[in-house]
C-alpha positions in Angstrom: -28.9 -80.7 13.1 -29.3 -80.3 9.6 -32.4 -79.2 6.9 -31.8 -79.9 3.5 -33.9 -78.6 0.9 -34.2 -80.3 -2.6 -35.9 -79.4 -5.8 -38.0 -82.2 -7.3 -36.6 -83.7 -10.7 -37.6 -83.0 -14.2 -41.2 -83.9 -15.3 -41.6 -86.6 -17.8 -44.2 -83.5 -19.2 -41.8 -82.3 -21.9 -43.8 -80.1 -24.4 -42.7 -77.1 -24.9 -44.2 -75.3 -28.2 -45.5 -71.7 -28.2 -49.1 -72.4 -26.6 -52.0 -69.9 -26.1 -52.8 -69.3 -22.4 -55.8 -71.9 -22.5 -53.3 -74.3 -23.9 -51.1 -73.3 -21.1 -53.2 -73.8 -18.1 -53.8 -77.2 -19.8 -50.0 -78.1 -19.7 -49.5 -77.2 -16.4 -52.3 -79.5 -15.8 -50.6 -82.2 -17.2 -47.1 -80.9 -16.0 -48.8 -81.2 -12.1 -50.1 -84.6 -12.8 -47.1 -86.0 -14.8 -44.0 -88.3 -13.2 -40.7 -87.1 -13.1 -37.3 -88.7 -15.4 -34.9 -91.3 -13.5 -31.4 -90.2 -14.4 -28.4 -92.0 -15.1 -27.2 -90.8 -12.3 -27.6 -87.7 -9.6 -25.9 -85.5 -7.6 -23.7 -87.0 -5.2 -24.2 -84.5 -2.3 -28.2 -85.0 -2.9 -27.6 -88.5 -2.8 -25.6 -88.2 0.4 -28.6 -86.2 1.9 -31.1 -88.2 1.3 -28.9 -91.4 2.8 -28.4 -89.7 5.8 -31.7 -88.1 6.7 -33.7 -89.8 9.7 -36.6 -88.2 7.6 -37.8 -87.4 4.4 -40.6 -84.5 3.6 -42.8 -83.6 0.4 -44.8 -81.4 -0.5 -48.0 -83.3 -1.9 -47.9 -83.1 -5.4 -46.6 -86.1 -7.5 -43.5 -84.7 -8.7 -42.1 -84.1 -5.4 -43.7 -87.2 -4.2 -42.1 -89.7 -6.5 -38.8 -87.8 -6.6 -37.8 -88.7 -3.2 -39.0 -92.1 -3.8 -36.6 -92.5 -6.5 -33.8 -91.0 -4.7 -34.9 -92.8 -1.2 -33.1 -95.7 -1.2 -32.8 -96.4 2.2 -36.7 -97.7 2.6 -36.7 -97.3 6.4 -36.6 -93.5 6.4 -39.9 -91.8 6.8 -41.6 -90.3 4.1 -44.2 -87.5 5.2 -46.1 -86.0 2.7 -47.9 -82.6 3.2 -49.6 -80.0 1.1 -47.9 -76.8 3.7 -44.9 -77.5 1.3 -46.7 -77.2 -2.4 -45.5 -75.2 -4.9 -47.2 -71.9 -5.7 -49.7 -71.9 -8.1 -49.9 -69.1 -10.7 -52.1 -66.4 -11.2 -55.0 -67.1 -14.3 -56.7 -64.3 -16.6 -60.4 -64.0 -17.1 -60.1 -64.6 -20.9 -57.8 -65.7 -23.4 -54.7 -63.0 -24.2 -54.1 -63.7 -28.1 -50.7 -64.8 -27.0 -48.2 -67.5 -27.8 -45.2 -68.6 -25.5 -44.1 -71.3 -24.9 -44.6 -73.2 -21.4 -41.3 -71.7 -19.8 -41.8 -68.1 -20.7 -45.4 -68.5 -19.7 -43.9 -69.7 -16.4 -41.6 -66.2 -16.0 -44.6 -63.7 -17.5 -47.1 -65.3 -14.8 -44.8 -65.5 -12.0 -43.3 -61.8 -12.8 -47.1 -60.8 -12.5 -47.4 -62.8 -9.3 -44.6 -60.8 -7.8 -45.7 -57.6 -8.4 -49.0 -58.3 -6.7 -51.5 -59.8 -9.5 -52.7 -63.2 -7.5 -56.2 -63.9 -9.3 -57.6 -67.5 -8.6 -54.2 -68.1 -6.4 -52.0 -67.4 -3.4 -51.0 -64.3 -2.9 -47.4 -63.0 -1.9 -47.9 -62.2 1.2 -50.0 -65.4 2.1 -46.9 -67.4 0.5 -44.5 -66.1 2.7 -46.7 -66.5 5.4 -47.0 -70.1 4.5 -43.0 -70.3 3.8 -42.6 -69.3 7.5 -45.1 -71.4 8.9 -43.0 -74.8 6.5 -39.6 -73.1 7.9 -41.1 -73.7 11.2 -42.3 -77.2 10.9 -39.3 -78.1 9.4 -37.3 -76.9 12.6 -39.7 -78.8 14.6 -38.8 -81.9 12.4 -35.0 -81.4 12.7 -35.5 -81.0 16.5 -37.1 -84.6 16.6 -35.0 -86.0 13.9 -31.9 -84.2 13.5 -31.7 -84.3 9.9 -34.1 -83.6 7.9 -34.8 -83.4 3.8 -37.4 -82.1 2.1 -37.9 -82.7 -1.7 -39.9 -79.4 -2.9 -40.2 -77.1 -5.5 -37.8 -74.5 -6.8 -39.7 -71.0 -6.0 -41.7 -72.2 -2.5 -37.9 -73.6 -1.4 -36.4 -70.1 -1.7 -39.2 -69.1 0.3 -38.3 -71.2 2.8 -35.2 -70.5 3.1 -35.2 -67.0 3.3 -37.3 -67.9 6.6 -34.8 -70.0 7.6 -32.1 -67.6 7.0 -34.2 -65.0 9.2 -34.4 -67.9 12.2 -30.9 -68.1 11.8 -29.8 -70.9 9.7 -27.1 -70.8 7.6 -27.6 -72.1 4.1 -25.0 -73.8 1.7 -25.5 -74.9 -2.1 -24.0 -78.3 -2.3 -25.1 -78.4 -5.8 -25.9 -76.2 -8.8 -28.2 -78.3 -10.7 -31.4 -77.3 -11.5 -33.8 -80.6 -10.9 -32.2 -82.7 -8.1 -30.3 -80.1 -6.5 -29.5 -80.0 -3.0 -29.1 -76.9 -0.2 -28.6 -77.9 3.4 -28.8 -75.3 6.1 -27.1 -75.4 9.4 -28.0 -73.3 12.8 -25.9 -70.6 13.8 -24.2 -71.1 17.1 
């Protein structure tokens, strides 16, 4: 029995000019609603994943969505789509902050806030890792039913998950370093 947990691909949503915040919550916008890139070619191990899974889980958001479509390429596997594994949305201000950054280091400064316990107009910490247990569980329930088990997720809710998974017992190994595309399957503990 087998989970593997894979970061969606890279969004066809590209810009990345220093912004103002109101620009920025309009790029994520677009960065939410935007495909992702098919690649030349991807990691092997992901590959190999996603061939051998009995299933295949999303959260539903389109990135994650059409990246296991593009790497499914066995058409009989199930695909089950379900919003209990969606990224977590970052915190907004009440007004505009008179800065400019570009997407990526608005990512980092709002997430870094997020952390520390600013959650306005999102979820919070603790209701994230509440939710991270509560995917950690219904993925175990999936990999008792179908033994192994893939979901294509996002990079910061899939650590969540795993650190639940490491606390149920599962033993997690990096198969690849990559960051879009990139593949961790866990193991339980005898």
């Amino acid at each position: 029995m087998e989970i593997s947990l894979i970061r969606h691909g890279k969004s066809m949503h590209l810009e990345s000019n220093r912004i103002n915040y109101k620009d920025f919550q309009k790029w994520v916008e677009k960065y939410d609603s935007s495909g992702v890139f098919e690649e030349n070619a991807y990691p092997s191990v992901t590959l190999e994943k996603i061939g051998t899974a009995n299933v295949l889980i999303t959260s539903d958001l389109k990135r994650a969505i059409e990246s296991a479509s593009v790497l499914n390429q066995n058409k009989n596997v199930g695909l089950i789509s379900d919003s209990l594994f969606r990224e977590i949305e970052l915190p907004t201000f009440p007004r505009e902050l008179g800065l400019k950054l570009s997407p990526n280091s608005w990512t980092i400064f709002l997430r870094c806030l997020w952390l520390c316990g600013y959650s306005r107009e999102c979820e919070p910490l603790a209701s994230a890792k509440r939710r991270a247990k509560l995917a950690s569980e219904q993925l175990v329930k999936y990999v008792e039913e179908y033994k192994s088990v893939v979901l294509v997720g996002h990079g910061f809710f899939n650590r969540l998950i795993a650190e639940e998974l490491k606390k149920m017992n599962w033993e997690g190994k990096r198969k690849s370093s990559v960051k879009h595309w990139g593949c961790t399957t866990y193991s339980l503990l005898n």
